[in-house]
Every structure is written in C-alpha cells, then in structure tokens.
C-alpha positions in Angstrom: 62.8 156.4 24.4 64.5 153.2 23.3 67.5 151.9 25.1 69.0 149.9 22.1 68.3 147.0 20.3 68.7 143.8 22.2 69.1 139.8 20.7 69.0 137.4 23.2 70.2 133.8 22.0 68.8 131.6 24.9 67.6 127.6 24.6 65.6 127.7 27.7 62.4 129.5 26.4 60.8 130.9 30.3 64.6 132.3 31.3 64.4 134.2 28.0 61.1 135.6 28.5 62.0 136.7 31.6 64.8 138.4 30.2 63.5 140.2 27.7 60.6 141.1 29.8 62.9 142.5 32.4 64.9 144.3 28.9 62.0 145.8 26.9 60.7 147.2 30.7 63.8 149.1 30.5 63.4 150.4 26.8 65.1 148.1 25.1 63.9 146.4 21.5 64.3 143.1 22.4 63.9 139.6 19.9 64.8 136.1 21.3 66.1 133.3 19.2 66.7 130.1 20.7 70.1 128.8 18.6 72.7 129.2 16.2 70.4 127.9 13.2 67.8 131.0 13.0 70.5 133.3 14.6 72.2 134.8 11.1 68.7 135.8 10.0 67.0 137.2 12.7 70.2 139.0 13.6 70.7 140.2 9.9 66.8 141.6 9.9 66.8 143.0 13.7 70.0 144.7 13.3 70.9 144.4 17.0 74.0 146.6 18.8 73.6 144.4 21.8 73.2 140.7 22.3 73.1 138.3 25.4 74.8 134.6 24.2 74.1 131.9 26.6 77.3 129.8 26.2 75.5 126.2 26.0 72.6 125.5 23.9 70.2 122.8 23.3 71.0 120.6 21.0 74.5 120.4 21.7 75.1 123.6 20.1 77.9 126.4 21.3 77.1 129.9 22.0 80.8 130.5 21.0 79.4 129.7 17.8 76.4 132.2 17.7 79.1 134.9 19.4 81.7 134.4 16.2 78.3 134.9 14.0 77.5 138.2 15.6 80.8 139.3 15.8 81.2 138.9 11.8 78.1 140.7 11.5 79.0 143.7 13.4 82.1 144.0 15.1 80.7 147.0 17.2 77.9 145.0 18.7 78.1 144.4 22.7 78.2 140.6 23.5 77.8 139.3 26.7 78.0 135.4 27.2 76.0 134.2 30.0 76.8 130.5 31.6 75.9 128.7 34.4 79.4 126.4 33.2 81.8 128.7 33.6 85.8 128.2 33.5 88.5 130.1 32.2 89.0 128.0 28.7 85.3 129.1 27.5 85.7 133.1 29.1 88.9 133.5 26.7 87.5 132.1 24.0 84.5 133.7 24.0 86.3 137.2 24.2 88.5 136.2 21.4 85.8 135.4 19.2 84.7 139.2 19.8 82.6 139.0 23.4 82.1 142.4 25.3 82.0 140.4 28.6 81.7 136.8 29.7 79.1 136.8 33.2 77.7 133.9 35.2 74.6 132.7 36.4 73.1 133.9 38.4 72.9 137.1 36.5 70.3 139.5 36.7 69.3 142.9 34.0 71.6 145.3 36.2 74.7 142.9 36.2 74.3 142.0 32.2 73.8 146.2 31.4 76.3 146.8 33.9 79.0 144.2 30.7 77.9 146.0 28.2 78.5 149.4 29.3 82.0 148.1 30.8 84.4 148.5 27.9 87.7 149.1 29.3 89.8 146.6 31.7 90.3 147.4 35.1 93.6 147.7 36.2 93.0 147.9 39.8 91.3 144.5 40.2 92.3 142.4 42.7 95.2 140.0 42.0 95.4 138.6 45.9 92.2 136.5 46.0 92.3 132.9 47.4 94.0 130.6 45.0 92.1 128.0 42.5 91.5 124.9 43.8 93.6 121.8 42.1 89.6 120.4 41.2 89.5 123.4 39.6 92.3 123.8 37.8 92.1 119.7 36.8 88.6 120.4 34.9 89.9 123.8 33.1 92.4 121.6 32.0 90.6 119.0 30.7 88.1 121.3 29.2 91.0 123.7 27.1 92.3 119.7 26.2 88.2 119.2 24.9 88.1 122.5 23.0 91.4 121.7 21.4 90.4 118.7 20.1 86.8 119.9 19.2 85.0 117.8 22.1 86.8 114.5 20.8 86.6 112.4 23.9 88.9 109.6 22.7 91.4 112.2 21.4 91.2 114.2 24.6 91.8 111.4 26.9 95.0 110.1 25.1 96.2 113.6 25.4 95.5 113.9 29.4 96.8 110.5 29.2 93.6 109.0 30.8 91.3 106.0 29.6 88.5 107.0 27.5 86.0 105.7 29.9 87.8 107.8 33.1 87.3 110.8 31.1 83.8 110.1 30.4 82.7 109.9 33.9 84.8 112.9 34.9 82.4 114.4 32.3 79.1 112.9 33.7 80.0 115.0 37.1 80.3 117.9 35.5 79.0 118.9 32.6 80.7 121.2 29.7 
C-alpha cells in the first residue's frame, strides 16, 4: 500500500538517505535529487504529489528555485521547505512561490507528514508569544534587503546604508 510519491531535493547526500529511508518505511515512493539542475527531469519522469525542498543547496543554489519548478509542474503537489536558516523573508517566499509549508531543522518524518497533510491556516494560533529580538529582526531585514536585490552585497549595503565590508562580516556570522 503506497503512501504517495515522494521527491526529496536535498544537497547533503547521508540526511537524504535518511530521509527517504525513514519515507519509503512508511510506504512512500521515494527518489532523491540533490539540486535544481536534475530536478525538472526527475520530477517530470517520477511524477511526484509530494516533495521535501531543503531551502539552501550546494553550490550556491536556492531551494526557492527548485520550489517555483515544482510548483509550475504541478500546482497540486505538497511542498514542504526544510531549513536549518530560517527567517521570515525566505518562509513568505517560499509559500508564495507555491510551498505547502515552510519547517525547520530539526525536523523529523512525523513533523514533515504532519505539513503536508496541514492545508488550512489556523486561526487560533497564538498571537501573544515573546516578542522578536532586535538581532532578529536586524538580520530578517537585511536578508528581505539581499533577496530584493538578488544577493547583491554592494547593492544591499547601500540600501541598509552600511559599508560593503560591515555587511560582509554581518554575513560571515550568519550565514543566508
């Protein structure tokens, strides 16, 4: 009895065997591609109706990218982004590009079923948690200022008003 037919875009090769390990045990087809430039293909053969993005790739490359490419391939498809960079920039993008859910790491095979299965909003969530920290809000600032400017450094430090070189080590502390 199959559960679905899972794609799992993930750069780090043991995390996704792990995964889909932990997916096919649960009756799940499962294939694994490992970026944006085999993704199209595999996904067009395979013919998933689920898919777990991890949001940064190797090479650079964005799993906003790989979710817009699944998304145009079948708009019904359940997409969950997993990061272990998470911030509120990169969540509302990835649900505007046609994401199911957006989850962090640590996530296990019950939290990630537990997004794909979760379609509506919940109205009832609680609004009264402690507030975001100014660190916080300071780096999803200057991460919405990166995306806007498609990860131009120079052009994102004018716009914070900052020296190129602050920005850069701001970067090297934490990474996008």
């Amino acid at each position: 009895m199959s559960s679905g037919r899972l794609l799992i875009v993930e750069d780090d090769t043991v995390f996704a065997r792990t995964l889909a390990r932990s997916f096919e045990r649960r009756g799940y087809a499962v294939e694994v591609v490992h970026g944006p430039d085999t993704l199209e293909a595999v996904a067009r053969r395979f013919a998933p109706d689920h898919a777990v993005v991890d949001l940064r790739l190797g090479g650079g490359a964005s799993g906003l990218t790989c979710v817009r490419q699944l998304h145009a391939l079948d708009p019904a498809m359940r997409v969950v982004v997993l990061t272990g960079f998470a911030s509120i920039a990169t969540a509302v993008e990835a649900i505007k590009l046609g994401a199911t859910n957006y989850l962090t790491k640590p996530a296990n095979t019950d939290d990630i079923e537990a997004a794909f299965a979760r379609v509506e909003g919940d109205p009832d969530t609680d609004i009264t948690t402690r507030a975001t920290s100014i660190k916080t809000l300071e780096w999803e600032h200057i991460h919405q200022t990166l995306v806007d400017t498609d990860f131009n450094i120079s052009e994102a430090a004018r716009r914070l008003g900052l020296h190129r070189r602050t920005l850069a080590r701001k970067l090297e502390k934490r990474h996008i």
